[in-house]
C-alpha positions as CSV (number, residue, x, y, z in Angstrom):
1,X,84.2,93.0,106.0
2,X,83.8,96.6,106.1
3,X,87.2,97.4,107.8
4,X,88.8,95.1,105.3
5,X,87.3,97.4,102.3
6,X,88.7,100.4,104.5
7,X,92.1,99.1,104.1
8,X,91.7,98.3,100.2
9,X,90.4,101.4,99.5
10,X,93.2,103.3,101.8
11,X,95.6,101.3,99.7
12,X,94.2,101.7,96.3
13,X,94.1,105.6,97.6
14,X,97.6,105.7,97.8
15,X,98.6,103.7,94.8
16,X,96.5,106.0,93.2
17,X,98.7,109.5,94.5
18,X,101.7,107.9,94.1
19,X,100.4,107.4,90.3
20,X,99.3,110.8,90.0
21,X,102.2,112.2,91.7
22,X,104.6,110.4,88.9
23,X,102.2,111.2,86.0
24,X,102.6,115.3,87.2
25,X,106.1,115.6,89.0
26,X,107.2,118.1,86.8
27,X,104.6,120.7,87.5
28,X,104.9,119.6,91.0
29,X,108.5,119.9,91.2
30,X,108.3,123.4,89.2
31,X,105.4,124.7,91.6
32,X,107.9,123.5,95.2
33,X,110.7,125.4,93.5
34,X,109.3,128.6,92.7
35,X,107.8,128.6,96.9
36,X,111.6,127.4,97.6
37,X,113.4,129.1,95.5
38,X,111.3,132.5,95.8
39,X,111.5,131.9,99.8
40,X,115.4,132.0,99.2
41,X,115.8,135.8,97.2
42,X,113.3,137.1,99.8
43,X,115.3,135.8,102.6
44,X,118.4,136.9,101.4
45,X,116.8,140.3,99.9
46,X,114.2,141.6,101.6
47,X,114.5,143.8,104.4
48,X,111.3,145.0,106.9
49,X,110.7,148.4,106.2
50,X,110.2,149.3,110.1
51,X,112.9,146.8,111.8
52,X,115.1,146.7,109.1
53,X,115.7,142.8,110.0
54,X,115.3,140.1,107.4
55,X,112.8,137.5,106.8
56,X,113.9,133.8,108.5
57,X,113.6,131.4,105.9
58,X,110.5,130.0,106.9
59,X,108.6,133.2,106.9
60,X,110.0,133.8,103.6
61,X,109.0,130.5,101.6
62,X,105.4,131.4,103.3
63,X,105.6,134.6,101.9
64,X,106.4,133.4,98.4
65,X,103.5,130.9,98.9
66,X,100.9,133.3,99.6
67,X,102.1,136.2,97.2
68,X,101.4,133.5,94.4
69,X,97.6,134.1,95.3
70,X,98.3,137.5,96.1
71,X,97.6,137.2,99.8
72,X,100.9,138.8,100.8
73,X,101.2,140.9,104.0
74,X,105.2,142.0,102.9
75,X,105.1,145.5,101.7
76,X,105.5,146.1,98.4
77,X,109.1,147.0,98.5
78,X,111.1,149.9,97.2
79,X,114.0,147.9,95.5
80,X,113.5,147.4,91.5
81,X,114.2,143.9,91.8
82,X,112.4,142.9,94.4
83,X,109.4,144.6,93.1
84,X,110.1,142.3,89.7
85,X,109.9,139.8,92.0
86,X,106.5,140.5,93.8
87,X,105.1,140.8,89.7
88,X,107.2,137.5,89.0
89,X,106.1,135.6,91.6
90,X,102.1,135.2,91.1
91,X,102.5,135.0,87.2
92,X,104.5,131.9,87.2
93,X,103.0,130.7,90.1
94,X,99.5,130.2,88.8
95,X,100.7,129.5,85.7
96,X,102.2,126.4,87.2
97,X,98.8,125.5,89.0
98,X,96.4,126.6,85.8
99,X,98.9,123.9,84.1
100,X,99.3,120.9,86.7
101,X,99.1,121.3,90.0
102,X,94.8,122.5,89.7
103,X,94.9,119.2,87.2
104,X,96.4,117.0,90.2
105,X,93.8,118.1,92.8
106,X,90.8,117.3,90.5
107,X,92.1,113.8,89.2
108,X,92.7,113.4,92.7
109,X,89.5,113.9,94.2
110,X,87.2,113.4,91.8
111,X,88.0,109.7,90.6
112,X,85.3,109.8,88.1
113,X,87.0,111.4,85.5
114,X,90.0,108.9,85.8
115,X,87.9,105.6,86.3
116,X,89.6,103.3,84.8
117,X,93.3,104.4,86.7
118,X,91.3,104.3,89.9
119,X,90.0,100.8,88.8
120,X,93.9,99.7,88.7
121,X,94.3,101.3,91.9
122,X,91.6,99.2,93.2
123,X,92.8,96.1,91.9
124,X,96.4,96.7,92.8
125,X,94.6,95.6,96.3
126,X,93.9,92.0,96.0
127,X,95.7,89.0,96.4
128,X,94.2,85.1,96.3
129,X,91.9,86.7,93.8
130,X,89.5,85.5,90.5
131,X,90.1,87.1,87.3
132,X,87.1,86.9,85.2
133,X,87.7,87.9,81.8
134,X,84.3,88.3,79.6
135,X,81.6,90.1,81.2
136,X,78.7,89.2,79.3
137,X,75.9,87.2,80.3
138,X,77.9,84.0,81.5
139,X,80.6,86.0,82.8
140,X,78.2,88.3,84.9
141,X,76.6,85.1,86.9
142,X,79.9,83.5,87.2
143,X,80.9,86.9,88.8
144,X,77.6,86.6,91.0
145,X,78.3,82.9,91.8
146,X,82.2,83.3,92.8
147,X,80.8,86.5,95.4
148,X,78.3,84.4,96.7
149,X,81.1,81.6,97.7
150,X,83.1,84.4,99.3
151,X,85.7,85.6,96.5
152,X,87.1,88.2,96.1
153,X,86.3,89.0,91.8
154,X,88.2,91.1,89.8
155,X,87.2,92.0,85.8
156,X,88.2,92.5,82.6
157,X,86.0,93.5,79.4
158,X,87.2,94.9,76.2
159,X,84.1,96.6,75.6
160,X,83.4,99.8,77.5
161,X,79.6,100.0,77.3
162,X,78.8,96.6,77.8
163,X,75.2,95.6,79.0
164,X,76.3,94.0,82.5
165,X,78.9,96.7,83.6
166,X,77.0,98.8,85.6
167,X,75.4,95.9,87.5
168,X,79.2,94.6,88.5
169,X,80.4,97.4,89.3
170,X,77.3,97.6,92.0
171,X,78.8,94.7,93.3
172,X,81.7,96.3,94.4
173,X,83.9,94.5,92.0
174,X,86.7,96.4,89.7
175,X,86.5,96.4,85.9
176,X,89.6,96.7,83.9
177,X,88.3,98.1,80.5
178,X,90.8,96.3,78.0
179,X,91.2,93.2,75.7
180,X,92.5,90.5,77.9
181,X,95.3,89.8,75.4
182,X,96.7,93.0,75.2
183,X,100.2,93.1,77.2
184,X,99.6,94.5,80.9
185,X,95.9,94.0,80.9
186,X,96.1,90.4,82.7
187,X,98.7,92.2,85.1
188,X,96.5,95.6,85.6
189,X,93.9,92.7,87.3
190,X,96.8,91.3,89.3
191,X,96.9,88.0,87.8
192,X,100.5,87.3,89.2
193,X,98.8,87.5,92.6
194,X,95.2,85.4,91.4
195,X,94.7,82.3,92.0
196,X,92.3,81.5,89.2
197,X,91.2,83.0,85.8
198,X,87.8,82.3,84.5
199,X,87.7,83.2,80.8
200,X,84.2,83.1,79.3
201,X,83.9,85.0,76.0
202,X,82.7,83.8,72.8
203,X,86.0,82.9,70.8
204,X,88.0,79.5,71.4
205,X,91.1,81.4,70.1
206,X,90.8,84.0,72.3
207,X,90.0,82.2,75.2
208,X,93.2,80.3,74.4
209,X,95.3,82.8,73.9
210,X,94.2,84.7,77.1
211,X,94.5,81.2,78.8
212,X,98.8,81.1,78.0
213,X,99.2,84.9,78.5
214,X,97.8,83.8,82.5
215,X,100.0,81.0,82.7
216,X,103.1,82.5,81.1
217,X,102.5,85.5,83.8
218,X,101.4,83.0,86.8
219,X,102.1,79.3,86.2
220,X,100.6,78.1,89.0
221,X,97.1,80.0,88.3
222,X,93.8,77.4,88.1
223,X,92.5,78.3,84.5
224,X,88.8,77.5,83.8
225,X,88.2,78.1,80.1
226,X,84.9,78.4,78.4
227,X,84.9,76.4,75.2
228,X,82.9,75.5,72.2
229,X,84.4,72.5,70.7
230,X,84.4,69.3,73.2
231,X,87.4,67.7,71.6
232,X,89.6,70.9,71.9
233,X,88.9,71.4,75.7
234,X,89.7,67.8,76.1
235,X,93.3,68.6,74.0
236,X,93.6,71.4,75.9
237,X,93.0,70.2,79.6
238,X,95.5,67.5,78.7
239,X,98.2,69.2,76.4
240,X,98.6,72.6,78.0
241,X,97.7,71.4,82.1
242,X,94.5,73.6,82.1
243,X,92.8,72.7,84.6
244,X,89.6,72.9,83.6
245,X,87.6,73.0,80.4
246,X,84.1,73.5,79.8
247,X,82.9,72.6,76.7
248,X,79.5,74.6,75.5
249,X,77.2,71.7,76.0
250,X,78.8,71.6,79.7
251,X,78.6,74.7,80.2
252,X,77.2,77.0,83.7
253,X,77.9,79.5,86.1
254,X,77.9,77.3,88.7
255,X,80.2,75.0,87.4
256,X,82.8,77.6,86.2
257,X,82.8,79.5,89.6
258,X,83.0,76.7,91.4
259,X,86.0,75.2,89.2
260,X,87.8,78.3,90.0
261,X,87.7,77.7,94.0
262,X,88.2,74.1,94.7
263,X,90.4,71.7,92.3
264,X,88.3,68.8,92.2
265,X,85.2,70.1,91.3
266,X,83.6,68.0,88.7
267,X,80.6,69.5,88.2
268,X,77.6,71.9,90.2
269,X,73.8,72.7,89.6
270,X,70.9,73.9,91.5
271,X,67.8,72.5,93.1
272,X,65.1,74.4,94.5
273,X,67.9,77.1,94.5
274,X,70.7,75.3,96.6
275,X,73.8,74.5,95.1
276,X,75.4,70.9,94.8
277,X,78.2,69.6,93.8
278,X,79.8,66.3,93.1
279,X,83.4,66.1,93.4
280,X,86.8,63.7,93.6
281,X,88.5,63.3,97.2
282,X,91.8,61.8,96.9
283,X,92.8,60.4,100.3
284,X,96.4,61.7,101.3
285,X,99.1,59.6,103.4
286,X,98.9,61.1,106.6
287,X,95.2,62.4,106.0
288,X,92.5,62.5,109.7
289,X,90.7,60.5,107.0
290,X,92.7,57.5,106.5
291,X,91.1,54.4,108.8
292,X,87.9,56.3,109.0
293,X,84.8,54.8,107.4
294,X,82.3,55.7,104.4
295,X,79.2,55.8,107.1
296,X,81.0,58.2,109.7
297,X,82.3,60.6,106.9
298,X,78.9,61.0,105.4
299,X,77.8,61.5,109.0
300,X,80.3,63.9,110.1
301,X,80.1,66.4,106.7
302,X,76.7,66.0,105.6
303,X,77.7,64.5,101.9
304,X,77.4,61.3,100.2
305,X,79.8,59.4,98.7
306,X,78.5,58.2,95.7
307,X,81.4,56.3,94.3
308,X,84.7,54.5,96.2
309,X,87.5,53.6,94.0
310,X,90.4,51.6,96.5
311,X,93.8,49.7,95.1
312,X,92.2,46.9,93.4
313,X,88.3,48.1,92.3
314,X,85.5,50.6,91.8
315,X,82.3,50.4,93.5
316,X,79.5,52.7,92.3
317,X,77.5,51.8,95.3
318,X,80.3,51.5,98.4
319,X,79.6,49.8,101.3
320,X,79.3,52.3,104.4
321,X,81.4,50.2,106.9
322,X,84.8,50.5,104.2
323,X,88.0,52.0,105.8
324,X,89.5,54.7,103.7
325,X,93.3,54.2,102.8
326,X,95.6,56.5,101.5
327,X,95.4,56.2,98.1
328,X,91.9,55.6,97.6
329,X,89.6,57.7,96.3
330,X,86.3,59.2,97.0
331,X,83.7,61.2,94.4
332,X,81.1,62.7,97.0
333,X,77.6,64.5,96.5
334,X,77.7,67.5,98.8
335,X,77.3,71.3,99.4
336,X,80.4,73.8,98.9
337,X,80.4,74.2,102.3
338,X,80.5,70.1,103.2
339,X,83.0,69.9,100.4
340,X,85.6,72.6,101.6
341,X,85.4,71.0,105.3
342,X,86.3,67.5,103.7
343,X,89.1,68.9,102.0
344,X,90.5,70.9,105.0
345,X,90.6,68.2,106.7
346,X,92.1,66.0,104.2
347,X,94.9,68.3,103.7
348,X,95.3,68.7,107.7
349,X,98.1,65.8,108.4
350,X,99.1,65.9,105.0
351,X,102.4,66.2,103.0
């Protein structure tokens, strides 16, 4: 864990200089010539007093580097010109780093005057990601819920002073400060590289319009979609392929974070502060599972199957000694843990 935050943050570190070095290449460039170019009339002008032999090149562009902060150890020299030089020299020289270069060493150290550029930075890091976008109350537990199964969370939130902020950001996870719709702000959280997008604020028509933006940018990307009316996040699960859709009276943390990490997922809750799920295991062709029966899964993974459905019925309460086929299907009672186990090794043998 800790050397993988070592690597994100080395990464986000040089995203973040490669930024800075774009945003102030001019005064960077200007600030190299002036040492290059004032290492080049040295070399070719200035002549020891006591030798008489001129400066190589190198010990000229050193020269020029330290006469800018008026650490020189040339003589001051006797030709008009190169005495223009020596005043020359120093004034543009500081001028350059008073103007950009000073400018680039504080942004570059001192990320907290550029927070939200260092956020991108830190988000430019993660891949097989959740975008949560709505950090209020709901959004700040599903952000707690998706850490606790072992996610890696990313954020956005239009408003900047927002109640929950700090207490995310304690967690470790980056915050992109921006309205979700805006163009860029969905890509600033890397949603091209994210496999799911929780959106949670308080609009329909925002949540809607933030939900397209993700797919237009990342088709394949699981959307879980807080909603208020029920018979729009039925229209929308169905017309647009979200998903998921939560209406209001459906509505939890643990149900949204866990929609966004398995597909089939129907619904979570708590009791005595463990979390269970209930969720739909289609049997693949090919699947370890196929041939095995009800009894030795529930054994083997700790769940309960609460409901078979085979080729020709539905039994709410299936007998433990039926053989699985591919085809059928499963809706088990179980932990995340027990549930990510039977899908592993659903998927093992299959297509």
């Amino acid at each position: 864990m800790v050397n993988r935050q070592l690597r994100r943050y080395l990464k986000a570190s040089l995203r973040d200089v490669w930024v800075l070095v774009r945003e102030s290449h001019i005064s960077l460039l200007l600030f190299a010539s002036v040492v290059l170019l004032g290492g080049l009339a040295l070399r070719t002008w200035y002549v020891w007093p006591d030798t008489g032999q001129h400066l190589s090149y190198a010990e000229a562009a050193y020269a020029t580097f330290t006469l800018i902060f008026l650490e020189t150890s040339l003589r001051f020299p006797q030709a008009w010109h190169l005495q223009i030089l020596f005043f020359l020299i120093p004034i543009v020289g500081l001028s350059l780093i008073a103007n950009g270069v000073m400018r680039f060493g504080v942004m570059l150290f001192n990320k907290q005057t550029r927070r939200e550029e260092w956020q991108v930075a830190i988000a430019s890091t993660y891949s097989g990601h959740v975008i949560v976008c709505g950090l209020g109350r709901d959004g700040y537990r599903v952000v707690e819920q998706l850490l606790k199964f072992g996610e890696d969370v990313v954020g956005i939130e239009r408003n900047e002073k927002g109640q929950f902020l700090d207490a995310i950001r304690g967690l470790r996870v980056p915050i992109i400060i921006s309205d979700a719709r805006r163009p860029g702000a969905l890509s600033k959280a890397g949603v091209e590289r994210a496999t799911a997008v929780v959106i949670c604020t308080e609009d329909d028509l925002v949540n809607l319009t933030i939900a397209l933006e993700a797919r237009e940018l990342n088709p394949g990307i699981r959307v879980v979609m807080r909603m208020f009316d029920a018979e729009l996040a039925r229209k929308m699960e169905k017309v647009f392929g979200i998903h998921a859709a939560f209406s209001t009276s459906a509505l939890a943390a643990p149900a949204l974070a866990a929609a966004a990490t398995r597909t089939d997922i129907t619904y979570s809750f708590y009791v005595d502060g463990t979390l269970l799920n209930v969720g739909e295991v289609p049997i693949q062709p090919g699947s370890p599972l196929v041939g095995r029966e009800i009894a030795a899964l529930e054994r083997e993974f700790d769940i309960s199957v609460i409901l078979y459905k085979g080729q020709q019925y539905v039994d709410l309460h299936p007998n433990p000694q039926i053989c699985l086929q591919a085809g059928d299907t499963i809706v088990v009672f179980a932990s995340l843990d027990a549930l990510n186990r039977l899908h592993k090794c659903n998927r093992a043998s299959g297509p």
